[in-house]
C-alpha positions, -999 to +999 in steps of 0.1 A: +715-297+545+683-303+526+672-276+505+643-290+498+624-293+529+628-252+529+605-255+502+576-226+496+545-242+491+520-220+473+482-229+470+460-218+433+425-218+426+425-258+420+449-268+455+433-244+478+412-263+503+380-241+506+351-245+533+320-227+533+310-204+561+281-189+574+279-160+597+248-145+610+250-106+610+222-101+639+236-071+658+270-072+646+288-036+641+287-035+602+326-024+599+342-045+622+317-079+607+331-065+573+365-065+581+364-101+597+347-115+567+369-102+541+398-116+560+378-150+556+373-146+522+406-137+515+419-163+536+445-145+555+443-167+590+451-196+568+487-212+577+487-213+535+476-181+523+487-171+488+489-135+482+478-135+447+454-164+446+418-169+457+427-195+487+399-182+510+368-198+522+332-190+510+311-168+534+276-170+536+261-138+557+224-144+569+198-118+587+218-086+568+188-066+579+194-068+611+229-054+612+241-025+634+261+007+634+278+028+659+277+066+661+253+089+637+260+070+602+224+060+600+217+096+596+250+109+583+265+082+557+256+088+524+265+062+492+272+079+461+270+064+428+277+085+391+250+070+358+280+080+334+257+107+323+263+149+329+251+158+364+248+118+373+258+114+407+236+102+426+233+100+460+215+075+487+212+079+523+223+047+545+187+042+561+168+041+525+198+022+516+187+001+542+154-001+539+155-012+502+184-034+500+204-038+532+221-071+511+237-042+494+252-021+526+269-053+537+286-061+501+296-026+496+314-029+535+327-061+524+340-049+487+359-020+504+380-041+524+389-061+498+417-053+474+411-028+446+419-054+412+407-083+401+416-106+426+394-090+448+365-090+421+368-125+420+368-129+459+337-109+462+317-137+442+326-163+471+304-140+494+263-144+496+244-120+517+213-125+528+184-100+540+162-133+563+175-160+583+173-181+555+200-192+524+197-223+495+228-231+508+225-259+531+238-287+508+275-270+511+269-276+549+282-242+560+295-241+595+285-216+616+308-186+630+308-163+655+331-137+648+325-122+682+349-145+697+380-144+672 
């Protein structure tokens, strides 16, 4: 028997073959687009995903604006933050969230799907939101996604 055709092949940073993606986020449920894209960026559908290495693809998310939510959390989710400083936490409703930065609501969905070290630090600067319909990305030639079908 040959032992080594039972060989583990694991992918790093340099071997992992890495595409770029973009998904548009026009009336996508912000949770379940979140969930999709960290699997993408984590590259968990991949037939060589490597636990602790960054094998996933870049994911470029466009029309973040325009981005949807199920139930009462535009009036009832509430982002808090602390300044470090006595009686700092601050806290930010998910509609002015939205209204000011809604690049931010879709990171923060992104971030907490990710893992919780530095792995998933580094995996969260392979994703670019965007609030239009327009990126500077088109020299990567990102193809386009629609997670409503996977």
């Amino acid at each position: 028997m040959d032992t080594l055709s039972y060989k583990t092949l694991s992918v790093n940073k340099e071997t992992a073959d890495k595409q770029w993606v973009l998904v548009d986020a026009t009336d996508q449920i912000l949770g379940r687009m979140a969930s999709q894209v960290a699997m993408i960026l984590r590259g968990k559908k991949k037939p060589s995903f490597t636990p602790n290495a960054d094998c996933g693809d870049n994911v470029i998310i466009i029309n973040a604006e325009k981005i949807r939510m199920t139930g009462k959390k535009m009036t009832d989710k509430v982002y808090m933050h602390y300044t470090g400083n006595p009686g700092g936490q601050r806290f930010v409703g998910i509609k002015e969230m939205m209204a000011k930065q809604p690049t931010k609501v879709v990171e923060e969905a992104v971030r907490g799907m990710l893992p919780k070290n530095r792995l998933g630090a580094k995996l969260l600067d392979n994703l670019f939101v965007y609030a239009g319909p327009n990126h500077p990305h088109e020299a990567q030639k990102p193809k386009l996604i629609n997670l409503n079908k996977e």
